[in-house]
C-alpha positions in Angstrom: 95.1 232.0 285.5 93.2 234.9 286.8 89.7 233.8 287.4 88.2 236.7 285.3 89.6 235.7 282.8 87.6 234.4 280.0 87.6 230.6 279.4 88.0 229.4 275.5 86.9 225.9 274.6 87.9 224.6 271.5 85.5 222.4 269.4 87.0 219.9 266.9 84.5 217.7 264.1 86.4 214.3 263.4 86.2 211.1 261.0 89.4 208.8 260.5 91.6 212.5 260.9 94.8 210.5 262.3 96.9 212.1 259.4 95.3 215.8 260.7 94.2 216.1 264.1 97.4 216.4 265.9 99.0 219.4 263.8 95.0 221.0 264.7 95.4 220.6 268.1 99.2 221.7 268.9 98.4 224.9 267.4 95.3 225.5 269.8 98.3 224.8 272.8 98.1 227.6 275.1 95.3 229.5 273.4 92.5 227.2 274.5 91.3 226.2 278.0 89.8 222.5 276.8 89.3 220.7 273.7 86.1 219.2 272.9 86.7 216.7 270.2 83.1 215.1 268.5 84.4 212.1 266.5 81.8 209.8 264.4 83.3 207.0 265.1 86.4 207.0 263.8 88.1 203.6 262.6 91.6 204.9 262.7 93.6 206.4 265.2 92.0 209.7 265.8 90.3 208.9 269.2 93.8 207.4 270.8 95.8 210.6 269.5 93.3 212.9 270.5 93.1 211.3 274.4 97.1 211.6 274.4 96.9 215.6 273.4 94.7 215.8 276.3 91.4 216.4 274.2 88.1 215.6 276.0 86.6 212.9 273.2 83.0 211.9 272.5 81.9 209.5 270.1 78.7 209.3 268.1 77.2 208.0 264.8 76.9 210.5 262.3 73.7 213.0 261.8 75.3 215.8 259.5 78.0 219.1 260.6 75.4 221.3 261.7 74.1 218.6 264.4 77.3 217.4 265.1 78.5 220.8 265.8 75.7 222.4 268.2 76.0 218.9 269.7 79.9 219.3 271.2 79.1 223.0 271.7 76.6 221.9 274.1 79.0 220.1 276.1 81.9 222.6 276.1 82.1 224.3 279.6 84.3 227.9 278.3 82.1 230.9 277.9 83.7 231.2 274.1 83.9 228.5 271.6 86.5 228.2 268.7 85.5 226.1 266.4 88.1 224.6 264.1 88.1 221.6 261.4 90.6 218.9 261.7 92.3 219.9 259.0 93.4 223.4 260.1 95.3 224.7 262.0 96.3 227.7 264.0 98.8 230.2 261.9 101.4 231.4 264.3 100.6 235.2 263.5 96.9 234.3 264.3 98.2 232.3 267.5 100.4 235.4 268.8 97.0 238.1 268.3 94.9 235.5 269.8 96.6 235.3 272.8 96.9 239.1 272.7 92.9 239.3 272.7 92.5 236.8 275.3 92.8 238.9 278.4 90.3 241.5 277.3 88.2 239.0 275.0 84.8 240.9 274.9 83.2 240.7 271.2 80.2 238.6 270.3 82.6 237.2 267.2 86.2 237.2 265.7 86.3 236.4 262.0 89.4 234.7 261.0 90.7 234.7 257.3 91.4 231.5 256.0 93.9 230.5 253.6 93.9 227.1 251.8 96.4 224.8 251.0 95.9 223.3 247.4 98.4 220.1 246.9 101.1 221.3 248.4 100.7 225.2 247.6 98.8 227.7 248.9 96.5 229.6 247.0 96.2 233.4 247.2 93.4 233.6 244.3 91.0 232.0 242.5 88.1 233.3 244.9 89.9 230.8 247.6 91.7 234.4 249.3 91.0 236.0 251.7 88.1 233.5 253.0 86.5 235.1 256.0 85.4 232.7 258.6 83.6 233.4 262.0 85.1 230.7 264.2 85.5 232.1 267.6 82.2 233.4 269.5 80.4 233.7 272.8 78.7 230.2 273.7 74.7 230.4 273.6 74.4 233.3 270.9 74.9 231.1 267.8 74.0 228.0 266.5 75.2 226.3 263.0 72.6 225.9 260.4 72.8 224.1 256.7 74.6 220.3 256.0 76.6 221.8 253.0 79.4 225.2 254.2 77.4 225.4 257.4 76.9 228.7 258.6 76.7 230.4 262.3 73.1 232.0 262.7 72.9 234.9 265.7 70.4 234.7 268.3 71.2 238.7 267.6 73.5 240.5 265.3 77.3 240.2 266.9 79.2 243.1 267.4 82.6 241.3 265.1 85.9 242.1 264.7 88.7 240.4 262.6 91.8 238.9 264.3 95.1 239.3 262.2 96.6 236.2 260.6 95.9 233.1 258.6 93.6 230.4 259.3 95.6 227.3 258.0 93.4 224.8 256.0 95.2 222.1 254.8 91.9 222.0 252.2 93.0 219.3 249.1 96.1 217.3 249.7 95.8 215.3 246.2 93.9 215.4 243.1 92.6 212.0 244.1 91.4 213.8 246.9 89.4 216.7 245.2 87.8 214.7 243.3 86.3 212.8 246.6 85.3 216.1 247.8 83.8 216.9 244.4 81.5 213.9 244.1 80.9 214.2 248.3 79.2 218.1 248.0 77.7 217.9 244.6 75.6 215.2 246.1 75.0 216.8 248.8 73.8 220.1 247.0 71.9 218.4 244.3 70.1 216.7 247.3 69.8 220.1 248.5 68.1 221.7 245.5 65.9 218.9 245.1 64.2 219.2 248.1 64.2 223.4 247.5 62.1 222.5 244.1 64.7 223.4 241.8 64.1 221.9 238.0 67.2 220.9 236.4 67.9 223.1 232.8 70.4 221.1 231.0 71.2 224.9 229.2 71.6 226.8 232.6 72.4 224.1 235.3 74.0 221.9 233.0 76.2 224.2 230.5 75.8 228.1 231.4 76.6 227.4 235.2 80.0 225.5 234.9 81.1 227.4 232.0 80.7 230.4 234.0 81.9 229.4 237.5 85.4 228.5 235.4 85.1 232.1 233.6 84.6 233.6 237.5 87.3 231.2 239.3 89.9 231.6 236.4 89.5 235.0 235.2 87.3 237.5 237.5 88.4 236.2 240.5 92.5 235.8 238.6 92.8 232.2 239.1 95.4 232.9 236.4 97.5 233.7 239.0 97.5 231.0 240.7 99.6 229.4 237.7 98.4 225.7 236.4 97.0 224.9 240.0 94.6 227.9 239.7 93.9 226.5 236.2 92.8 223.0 237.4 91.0 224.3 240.7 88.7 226.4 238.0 88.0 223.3 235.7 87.4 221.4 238.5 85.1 224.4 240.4 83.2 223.9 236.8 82.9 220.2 236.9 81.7 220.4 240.2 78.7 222.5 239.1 78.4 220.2 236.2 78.0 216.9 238.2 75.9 218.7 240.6 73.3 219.1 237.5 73.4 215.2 236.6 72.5 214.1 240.1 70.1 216.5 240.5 68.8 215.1 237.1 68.9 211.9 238.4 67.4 212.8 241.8 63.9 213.3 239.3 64.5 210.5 237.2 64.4 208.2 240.1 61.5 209.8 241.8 59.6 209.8 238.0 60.6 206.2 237.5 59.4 205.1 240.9 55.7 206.1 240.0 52.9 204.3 238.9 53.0 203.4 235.2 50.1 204.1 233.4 49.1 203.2 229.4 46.9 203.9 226.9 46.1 200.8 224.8 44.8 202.2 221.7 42.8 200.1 219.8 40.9 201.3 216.8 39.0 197.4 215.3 35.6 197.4 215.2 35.5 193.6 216.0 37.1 191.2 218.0 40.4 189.2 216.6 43.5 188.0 217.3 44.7 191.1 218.5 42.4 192.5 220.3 42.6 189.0 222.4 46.1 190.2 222.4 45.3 193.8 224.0 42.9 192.0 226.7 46.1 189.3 227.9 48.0 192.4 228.2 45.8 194.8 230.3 44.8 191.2 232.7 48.4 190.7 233.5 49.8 194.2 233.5 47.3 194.8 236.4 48.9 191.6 238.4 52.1 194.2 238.1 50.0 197.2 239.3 50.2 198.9 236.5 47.3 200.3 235.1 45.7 200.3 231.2 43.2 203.1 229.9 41.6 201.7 226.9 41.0 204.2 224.0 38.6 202.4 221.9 36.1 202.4 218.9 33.0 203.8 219.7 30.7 200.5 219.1 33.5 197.8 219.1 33.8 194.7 220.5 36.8 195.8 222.9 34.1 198.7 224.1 31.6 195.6 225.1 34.7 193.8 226.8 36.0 196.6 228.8 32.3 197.6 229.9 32.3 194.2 231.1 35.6 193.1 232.4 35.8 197.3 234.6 38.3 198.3 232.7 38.4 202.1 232.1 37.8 203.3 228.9 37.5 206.1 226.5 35.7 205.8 223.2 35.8 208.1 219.4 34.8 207.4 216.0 38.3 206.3 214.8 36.9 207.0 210.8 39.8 206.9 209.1 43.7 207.4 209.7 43.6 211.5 209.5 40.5 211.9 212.3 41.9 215.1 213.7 39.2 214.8 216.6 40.4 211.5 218.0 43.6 213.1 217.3 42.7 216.1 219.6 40.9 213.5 221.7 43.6 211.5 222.3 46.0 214.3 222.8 43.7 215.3 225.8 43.6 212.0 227.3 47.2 211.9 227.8 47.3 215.1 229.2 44.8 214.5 231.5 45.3 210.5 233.0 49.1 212.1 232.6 50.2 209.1 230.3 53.5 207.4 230.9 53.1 205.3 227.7 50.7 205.0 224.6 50.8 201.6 223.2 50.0 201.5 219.5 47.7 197.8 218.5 46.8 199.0 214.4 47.6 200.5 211.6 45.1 203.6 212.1 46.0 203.8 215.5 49.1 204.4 214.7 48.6 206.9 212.1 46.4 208.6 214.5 49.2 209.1 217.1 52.0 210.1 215.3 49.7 212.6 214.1 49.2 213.7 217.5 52.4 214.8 217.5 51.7 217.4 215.7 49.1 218.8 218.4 51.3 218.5 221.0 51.6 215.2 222.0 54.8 213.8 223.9 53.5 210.9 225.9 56.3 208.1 224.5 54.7 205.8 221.8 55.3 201.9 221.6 54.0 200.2 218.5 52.7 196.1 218.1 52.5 195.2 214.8 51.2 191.7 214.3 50.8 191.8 210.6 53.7 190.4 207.8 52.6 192.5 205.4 55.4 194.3 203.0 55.5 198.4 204.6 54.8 201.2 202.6 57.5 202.9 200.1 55.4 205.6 200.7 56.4 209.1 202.7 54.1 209.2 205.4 54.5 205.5 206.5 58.7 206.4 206.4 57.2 209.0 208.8 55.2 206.8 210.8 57.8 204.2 211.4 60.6 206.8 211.6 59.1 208.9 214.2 61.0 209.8 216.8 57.9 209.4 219.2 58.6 206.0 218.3 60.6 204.7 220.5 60.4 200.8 220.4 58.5 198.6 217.8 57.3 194.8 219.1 56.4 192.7 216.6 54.6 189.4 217.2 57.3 187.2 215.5 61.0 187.1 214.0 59.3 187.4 210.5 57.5 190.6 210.9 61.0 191.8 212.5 63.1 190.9 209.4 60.1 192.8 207.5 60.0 195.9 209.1 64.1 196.8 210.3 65.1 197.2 207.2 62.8 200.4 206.6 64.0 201.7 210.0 67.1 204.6 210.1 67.2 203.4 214.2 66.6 198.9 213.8 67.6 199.1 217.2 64.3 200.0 218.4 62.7 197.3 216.3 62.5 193.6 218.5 60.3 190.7 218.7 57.7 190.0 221.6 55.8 187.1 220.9 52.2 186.6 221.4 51.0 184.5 224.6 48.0 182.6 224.9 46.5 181.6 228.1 47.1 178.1 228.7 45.0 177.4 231.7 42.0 177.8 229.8 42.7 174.6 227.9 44.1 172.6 231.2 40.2 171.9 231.7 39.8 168.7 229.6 35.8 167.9 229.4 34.9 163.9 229.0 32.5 165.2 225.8 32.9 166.2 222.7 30.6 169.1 221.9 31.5 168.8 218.1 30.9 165.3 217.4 27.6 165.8 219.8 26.2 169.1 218.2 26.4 167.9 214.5 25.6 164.2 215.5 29.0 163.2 214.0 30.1 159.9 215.1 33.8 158.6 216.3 34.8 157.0 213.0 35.5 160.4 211.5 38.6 162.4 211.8 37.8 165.9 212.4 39.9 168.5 211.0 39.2 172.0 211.5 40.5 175.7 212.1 39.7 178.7 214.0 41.0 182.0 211.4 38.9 184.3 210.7 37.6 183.8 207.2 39.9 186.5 205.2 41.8 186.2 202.1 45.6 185.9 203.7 44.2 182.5 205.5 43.9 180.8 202.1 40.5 179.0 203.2 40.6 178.1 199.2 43.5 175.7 199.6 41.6 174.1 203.0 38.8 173.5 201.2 41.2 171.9 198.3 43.1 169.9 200.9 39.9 168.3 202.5 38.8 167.8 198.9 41.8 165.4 198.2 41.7 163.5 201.5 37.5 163.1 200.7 38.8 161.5 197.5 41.2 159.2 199.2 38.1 158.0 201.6 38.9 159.1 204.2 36.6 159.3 207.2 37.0 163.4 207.4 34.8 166.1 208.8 36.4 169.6 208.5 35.1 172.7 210.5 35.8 176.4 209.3 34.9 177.9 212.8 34.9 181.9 212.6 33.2 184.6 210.6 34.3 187.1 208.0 34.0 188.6 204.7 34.7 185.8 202.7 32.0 183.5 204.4 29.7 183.3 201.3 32.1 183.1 198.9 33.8 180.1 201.2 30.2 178.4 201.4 29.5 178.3 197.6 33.3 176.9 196.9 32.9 174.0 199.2 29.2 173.0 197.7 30.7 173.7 194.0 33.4 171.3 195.6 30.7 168.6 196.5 31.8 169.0 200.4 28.5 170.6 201.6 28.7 167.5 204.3 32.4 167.0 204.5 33.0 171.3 206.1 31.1 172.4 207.9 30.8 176.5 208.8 30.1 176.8 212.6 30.2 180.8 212.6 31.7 182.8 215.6 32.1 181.0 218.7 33.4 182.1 221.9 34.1 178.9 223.6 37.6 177.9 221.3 38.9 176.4 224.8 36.1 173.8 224.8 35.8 173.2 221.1 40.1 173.0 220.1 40.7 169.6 221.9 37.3 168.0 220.1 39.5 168.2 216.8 42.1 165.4 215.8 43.9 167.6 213.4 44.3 171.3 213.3 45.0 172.5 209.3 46.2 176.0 209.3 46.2 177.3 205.5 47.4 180.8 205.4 49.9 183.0 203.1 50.4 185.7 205.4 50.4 185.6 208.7 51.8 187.5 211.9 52.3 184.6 214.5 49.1 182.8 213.9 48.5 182.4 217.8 45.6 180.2 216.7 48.5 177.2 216.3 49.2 177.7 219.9 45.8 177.2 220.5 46.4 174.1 219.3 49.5 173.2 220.9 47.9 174.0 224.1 45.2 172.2 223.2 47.1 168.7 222.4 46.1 168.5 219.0 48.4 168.1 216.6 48.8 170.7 213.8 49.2 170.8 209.6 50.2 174.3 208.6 52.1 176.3 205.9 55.4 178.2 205.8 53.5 181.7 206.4 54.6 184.9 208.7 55.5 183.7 212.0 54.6 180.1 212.2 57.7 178.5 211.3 59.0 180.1 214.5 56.6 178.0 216.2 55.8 174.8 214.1 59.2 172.6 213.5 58.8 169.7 210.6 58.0 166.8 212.2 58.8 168.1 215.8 56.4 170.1 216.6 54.0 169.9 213.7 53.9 169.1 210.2 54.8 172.1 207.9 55.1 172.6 203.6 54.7 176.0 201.1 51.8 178.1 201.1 48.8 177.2 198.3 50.1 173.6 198.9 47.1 171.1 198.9 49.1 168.5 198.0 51.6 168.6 200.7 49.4 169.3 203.0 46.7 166.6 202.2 49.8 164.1 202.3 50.9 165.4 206.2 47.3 164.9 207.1 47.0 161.6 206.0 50.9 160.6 207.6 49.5 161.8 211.0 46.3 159.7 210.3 48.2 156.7 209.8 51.2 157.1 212.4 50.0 157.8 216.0 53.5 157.6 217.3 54.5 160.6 215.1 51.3 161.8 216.2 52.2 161.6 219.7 55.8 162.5 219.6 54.2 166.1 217.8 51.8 166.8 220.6 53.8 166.4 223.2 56.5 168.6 221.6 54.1 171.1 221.1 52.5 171.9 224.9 56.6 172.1 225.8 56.9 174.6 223.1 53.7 176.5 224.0 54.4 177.2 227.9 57.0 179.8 226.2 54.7 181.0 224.7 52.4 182.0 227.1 50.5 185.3 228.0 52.4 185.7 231.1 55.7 185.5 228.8 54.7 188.5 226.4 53.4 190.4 229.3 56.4 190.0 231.2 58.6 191.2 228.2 56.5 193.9 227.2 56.3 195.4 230.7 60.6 195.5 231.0 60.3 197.7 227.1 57.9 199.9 229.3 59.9 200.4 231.8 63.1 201.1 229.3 61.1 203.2 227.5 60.5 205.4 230.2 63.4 205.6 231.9 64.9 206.6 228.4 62.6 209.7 228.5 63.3 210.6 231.7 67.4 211.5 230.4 
């Protein structure tokens, strides 16, 4: 060889190509002065044939084709590089005016024009022919840029010319195998877009795109031609774009599900009950989980006073009535502004409120507790309410309420039970007195009875007050306390004196110390008609005291007859004067109950509900995300 003459090194990207590489290199035989060959560490026989052809191999973990190719070029020692894949090879027109060129080699760049082999046949349309390809260039003016059809980039514009004959690429050798390809670059392009900022548009990306890619492969650019193989190369040209659209899609989803979850508890009570304890259990242990609760509260309330004092962020309105378009609007800016993954309905209003926000733009996802048994509405707006589409899961606080409300749902689906917790550490501490017996100088021959409810009609105070009447008349030694407040406090008072039981009950008010007072009681008598769970009973389970109650709402689902607790019909003195007296008289029952009971109530504890009601979050959003 002349030693003007120009040298040609050839530069080969490999990955288990044992089935390719050897057709590549013959057809570089006598055209090229020394193969580079850049293999990522192949696990077949690549490296051994390429040695054997006398190819110069290096071997290096994978970092993408751009880096892999600037890489070998580096180490090539010709002053022009061809570049060629494993899987092409050399035509022999292309090979005879190659070696024609050789001698008087002198452009920046010779474009080759590529041909591709499409299982078994080579394809002369559908936008695959004629594919022009720079692949043979002076060493130090280009470098490759982009990981998807990587592209030379000119230090200067080349001066080009085209050399005659087909570029071989033996491009899909199954369907099997396009399909591989498929899934490979849509990944690799969705991964693309996403970090350009493109915003996936299920009608462009997802159904204008590949609908027209198979119009342009098939038709503009005469796939048709190309017989049934030009057919399935355009179908598969549109699935391609179509799959790149759902991994771009789910390139956001999992970046949106990986952030912080944020709620809106949206309580609108004006005092403190049951479920507002509820609401407080939830925030307390949703923070454990780092996820954070915004309180949208009554002006004035009781939950106001708690988060003032427990630092838990807040924002307060009127909440009049269930049409108060400005805590609508109100709450429609909130969400907008904390940027809301979740607002979690507690009430009846509340809910009312929300759905209306709908209607004032309003998308943050809506969850709804209900904690009441009470029969829905016939009427349109609550067929609305609970068939909102906004809707998208409803937890209610026992099996009961659940039987209640599915059958009004078109979706029961998204109806499901989440038990209320309680917090049973607070009743672990067990204090040596008993603040009952000492604050009403009551002495330990009496049995004291009591309960916790709030003093509303749907706890059936009436029938209490009848029970402890009959057990008074049996003489026995009882003392009953009705500890709460409420509307039918009067009306309570003046039925026990007309009773002649103005010694036997006694009315303790509100008290906020329930953990201290629960264990002083020896029976706990639960009287209600309706009831949601009635998470005073675990109260009393976690307590140790054994409990009397009634066939109302949810607390079958929690008292078992003679198991856990004593249990008979609603407006039932009778029966349940005769289980107070049979867990008077047989401490062995007695015992049996209790002990049953604190088993039962560890499921049922706060860390439980918050734990079940943080995995519907997390469905719920991930549900919005698609």
């Amino acid at each position: 060889m002349p030693s003007t003459q120009v040298k040609i090194s050839a530069v080969i990207i490999t990955l288990n190509e044992e089935k390719n590489i050897e057709r590549c290199i013959n057809s570089l035989q006598g055209i090229v002065d020394e193969i580079v060959v850049w293999d990522s560490n192949s696990t077949d026989r690549t490296k051994e044939i390429c040695e054997h052809l006398g190819a110069i191999v290096y071997q290096a973990d994978w970092e993408g084709y751009s880096i892999a190719k600037n890489k070998a070029n580096e180490l090539t020692t010709g002053d022009y590089i061809l570049s060629i894949d494993a899987d092409e090879e050399l035509s022999p027109e292309l090979r005879s005016n190659l070696l024609k060129i050789k001698p008087s080699i002198r452009e920046d760049a010779y474009i080759f024009t590529r041909i591709n082999n499409y299982c078994g046949t080579w394809i002369k349309y559908s936008g695959w022919y004629p594919e022009y390809k720079i692949r043979l260039f002076k060493k130090g003016n280009a470098i490759w840029v982009g990981e998807i059809h990587e592209q030379l980039e000119f230090t200067i514009k080349p001066n080009q010319l085209v050399v005659t004959g087909n570029l071989l690429h033996y491009s899909i050798l199954s369907l099997e195998h396009h399909v591989q390809k498929i899934f490979l670059y849509s990944k690799l392009t969705a991964l693309k877009d996403f970090q350009n900022g493109v915003k996936p548009s299920i009608l462009f990306h997802g159904i204008a795109k590949p609908s027209f890619h198979f119009f342009k492969n098939f038709i503009l650019q005469r796939g048709f031609l190309d017989g049934y193989k030009g057919f399935v190369i355009a179908r598969m040209a549109s699935f391609e774009r179509f799959l790149r659209y759902v991994k771009l899609k789910e390139l956001y989803k999992n970046v949106e599900a990986e952030k912080p979850i944020k709620v809106i508890q949206l309580s609108s009570e004006a005092t403190w009950r049951g479920g507002e304890q509820q609401i407080a259990y939830l925030i307390g242990e949703l923070k454990r989980h780092n996820i954070e609760s915004i309180a949208f509260v009554k002006k004035g309330s009781s939950f106001e006073e708690y988060c003032k004092k427990n630092g838990i962020r807040y924002y307060k309105s009127l909440f009049q009535n269930s049409i108060d378009l400005l805590t609508v609007l109100k709450l429609c800016w909130i969400a907008r502004k904390e940027k809301a993954s979740i607002i979690h309905i507690h009430s009846s209003k509340s809910h009312s409120l929300a759905v209306l926000g709908t209607l004032f733009g309003l998308r943050t996802p809506l969850i709804l507790s209900r904690r009441v048994d009470f029969e829905l509405s016939s009427s349109l707006f609550s067929d609305w309410k609970y068939n909102h589409p906004q809707i998208k899961k409803i937890l209610c606080v026992s099996d009961a309420i659940t039987n209640i409300v599915k059958p009004h749902l078109r979706d029961p689906d998204k109806c499901l039970t989440v038990h209320s917790g309680v917090d049973i550490s607070k009743f672990k501490v067990k204090s040596t007195a008993n603040l009952l017996r000492e604050e009403f100088k009551i002495g330990n021959d009496k049995i004291l009875i009591g309960n916790t409810s709030a003093l509303a009609g749907h706890k059936d105070y009436f029938t209490f007050i009848d029970t402890i009447e009959l057990l008074v008349k049996k003489s026995l030694p009882v003392v009953a306390f009705i500890i709460g407040k409420g509307p039918l406090e009067k009306e309570l008072k003046n039925y026990a004196t007309q009773k002649g039981l103005k010694e036997q009950i006694i009315f303790t008010g509100f008290r906020n110390n329930i953990s201290e007072i629960l264990p002083c009681l020896d029976i706990f008598l639960i009287t209600s008609t309706e009831e949601g769970l009635g998470t005073s009973v675990l109260d009393a389970f976690a307590s140790k005291v054994p409990v009397v109650a009634t066939y109302a709402g949810g607390i079958p689902e929690m008292v078992k007859h003679e198991q856990t607790g004593l249990i008979v019909k609603p407006k039932n003195s009778l029966g349940l004067a005769a289980c107070v007296e049979q867990l008077i008289n047989s401490p062995e029952l007695r015992s049996t109950i209790i002990d049953n009971a604190y088993t039962t109530v560890l499921t049922f504890s706060k860390e439980t509900t918050a734990t079940k009601t943080r995995l519907v979050y997390k469905e719920v959003i991930q549900y919005s995300l698609d």
